[in-house]
N, C-alpha and C positions, 0 to 999 in steps of 0.2 A: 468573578475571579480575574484577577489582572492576569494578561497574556505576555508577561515576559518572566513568567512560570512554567510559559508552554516552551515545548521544544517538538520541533518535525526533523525527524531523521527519514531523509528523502535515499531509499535505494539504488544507485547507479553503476553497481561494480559488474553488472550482467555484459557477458561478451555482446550480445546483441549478432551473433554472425548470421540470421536471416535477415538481417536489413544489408546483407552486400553493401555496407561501406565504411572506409577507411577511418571514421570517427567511432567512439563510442553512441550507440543509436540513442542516446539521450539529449544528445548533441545536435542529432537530424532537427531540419527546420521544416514547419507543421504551421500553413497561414503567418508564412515571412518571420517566424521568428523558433530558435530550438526549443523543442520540447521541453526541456527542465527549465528554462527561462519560465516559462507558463507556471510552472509548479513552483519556482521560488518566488516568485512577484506575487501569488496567490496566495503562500504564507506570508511573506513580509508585509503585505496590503493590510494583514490581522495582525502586522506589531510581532509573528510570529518567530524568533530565532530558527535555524535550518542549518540541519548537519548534515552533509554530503556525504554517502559511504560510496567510495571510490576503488577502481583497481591502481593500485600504485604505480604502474606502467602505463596508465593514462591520464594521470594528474596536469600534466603541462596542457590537455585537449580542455582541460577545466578551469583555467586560468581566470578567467573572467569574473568567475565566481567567487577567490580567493578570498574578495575585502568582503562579499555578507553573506560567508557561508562556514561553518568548522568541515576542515576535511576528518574522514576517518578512512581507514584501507581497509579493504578487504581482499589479501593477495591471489587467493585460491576462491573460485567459485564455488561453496558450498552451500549452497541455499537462500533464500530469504532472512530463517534464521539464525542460521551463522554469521549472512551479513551485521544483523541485529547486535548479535554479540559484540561486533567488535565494536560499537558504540559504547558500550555500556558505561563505560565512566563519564561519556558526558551526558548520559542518559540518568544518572544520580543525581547531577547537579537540578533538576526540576521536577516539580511533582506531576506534569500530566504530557504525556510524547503520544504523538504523533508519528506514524510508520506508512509512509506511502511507497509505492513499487513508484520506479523515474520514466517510467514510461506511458503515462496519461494527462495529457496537457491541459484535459480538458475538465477536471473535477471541478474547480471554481471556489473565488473566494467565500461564496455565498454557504454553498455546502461546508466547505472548511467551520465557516462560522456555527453552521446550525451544528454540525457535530457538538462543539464544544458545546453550545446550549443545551443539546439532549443529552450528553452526557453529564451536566451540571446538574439540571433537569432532575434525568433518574437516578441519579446517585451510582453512576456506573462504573464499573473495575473495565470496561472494555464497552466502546462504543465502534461498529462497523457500517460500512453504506453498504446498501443492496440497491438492487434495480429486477422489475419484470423485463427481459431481457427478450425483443421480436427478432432476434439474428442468434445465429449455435458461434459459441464461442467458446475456447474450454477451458471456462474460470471456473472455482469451486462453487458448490451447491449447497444453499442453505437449507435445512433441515428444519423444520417444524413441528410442532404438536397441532393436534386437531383444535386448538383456542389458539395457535398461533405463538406457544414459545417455541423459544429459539434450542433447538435439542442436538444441534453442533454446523461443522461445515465438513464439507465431503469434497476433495482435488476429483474433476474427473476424471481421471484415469482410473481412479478405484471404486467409482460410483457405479453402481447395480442399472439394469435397462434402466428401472421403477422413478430412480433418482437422476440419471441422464434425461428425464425430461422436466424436471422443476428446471421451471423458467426465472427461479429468484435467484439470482448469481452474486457472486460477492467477489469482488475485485483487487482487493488486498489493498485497501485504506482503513486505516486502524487508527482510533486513539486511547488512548491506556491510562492508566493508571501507572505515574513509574515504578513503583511497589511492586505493581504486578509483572511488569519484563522482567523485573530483580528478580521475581519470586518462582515464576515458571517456564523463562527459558530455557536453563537448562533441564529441565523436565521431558523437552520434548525429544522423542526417539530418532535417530537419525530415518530413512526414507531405507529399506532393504532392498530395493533394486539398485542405488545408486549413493547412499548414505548422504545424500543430504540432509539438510534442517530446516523443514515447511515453516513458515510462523502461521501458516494457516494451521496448523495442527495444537496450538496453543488456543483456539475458542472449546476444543474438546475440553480441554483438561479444563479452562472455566467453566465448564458447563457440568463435569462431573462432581467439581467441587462447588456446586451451586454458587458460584460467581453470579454478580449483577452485566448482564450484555446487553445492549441497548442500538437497536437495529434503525440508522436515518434510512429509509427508506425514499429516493429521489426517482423524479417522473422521468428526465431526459437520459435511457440506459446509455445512449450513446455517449456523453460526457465520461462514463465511466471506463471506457475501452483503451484496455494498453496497444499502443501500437510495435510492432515486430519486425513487417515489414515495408517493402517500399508500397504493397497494395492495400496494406492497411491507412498507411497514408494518402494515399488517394482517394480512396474511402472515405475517410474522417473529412478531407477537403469538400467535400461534395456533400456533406450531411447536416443539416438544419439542429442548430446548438443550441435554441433557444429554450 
């Protein structure tokens, strides 16, 4: 499949206010260069188009981006999901997107690439990376059958003892099916502590309706780790990425 089909709508409208500083933390620099720099080089390297979802009150800290990126706003912080939403019209323009969080500089052209292949591959409505993850972090939990399907993802916060210790974590890199964002984002319930709209909550609802999911499963977990704060970053500087 030609890749000027694909589209990545890269997340950035998140306050980021644990990274104590004055930019949006997409922005923070991660090995001399900002983190979303890493993420858009790494889709355009695959020919990839990239949409930026943005807080409109920080558009000018994004400027850089302007000539090879489509901006979209998201004014109000409500989720991952709602981010998503406000894509959606140039999420119709293409049949297979891409949905990464802007906070992992470290995913790679490479992985990028093989997504696409396993998703071509198995004929998939929804392709995710996972990792066996040797550090507690607290991304969502993928869920298993005893042969190894995939029977949803679980945010931990509302994950049981049982499931707070599967070490197969899933980081919220996604590529889709554009059919399938049209078809069940708004499906997903907003969150009752705080009403937002998880897009990690949209592998359920394919997995109920026997959707095809198709799991890259990548050795280095540390590539997958969004960074937060400033010690997350120091962290990632000092960890072996090969």
């Amino acid at each position: 499949m030609k890749t000027n089909n694909v589209l990545a709508v890269v997340l950035a409208a998140g306050r980021g206010s644990r990274m104590k500083v004055d930019i949006p933390k997409q922005l923070v620099e991660v090995r001399m260069r900002p983190i979303l720099t890493w993420i858009v080089d790494d889709f355009k390297s695959n020919s990839i188009d990239v949409a930026l979802v943005i807080n409109p009150d920080e558009e000018n800290h994004f400027k850089d981006f302007k000539d090879i990126a489509h901006f979209v706003y998201q004014a109000v912080p409500k989720g991952t999901g709602h981010a998503l939403i406000q894509a959606l019209e140039i999420i119709k323009q293409y049949e297979l997107v891409y949905v990464f969080v802007g906070d992992s500089p470290f995913v790679g052209q490479s992985t990028i690439k093989k997504m696409l292949e396993a998703h071509i591959k198995d004929s998939a409505d929804c392709t995710i990376v996972s990792s066996d993850f040797k550090k507690s972090f607290p991304y969502a939990r993928v869920l298993r059958s005893d042969n190894g399907r995939v029977l949803g993802c679980i945010e931990e916060k509302n994950a049981n003892t049982f499931q707070k210790n599967i070490k197969e974590l899933f980081c919220s890199h996604y590529l889709f099916n554009s059919s399938i964002i049209q078809k069940y984002i708004f499906k997903i319930d907003p969150d009752s502590d705080n009403q937002e709209i998880y897009l990690t909550d949209i592998i359920n609802l394919l997995v109920q309706d026997r959707k095809k999911i198709s799991v890259l499963k990548v050795d280095n977990w540390r590539r997958l780790v969004g960074l937060n704060t400033k010690e997350d970053v120091d962290w990632i500087e000092s960890q072996d990425l090969s």
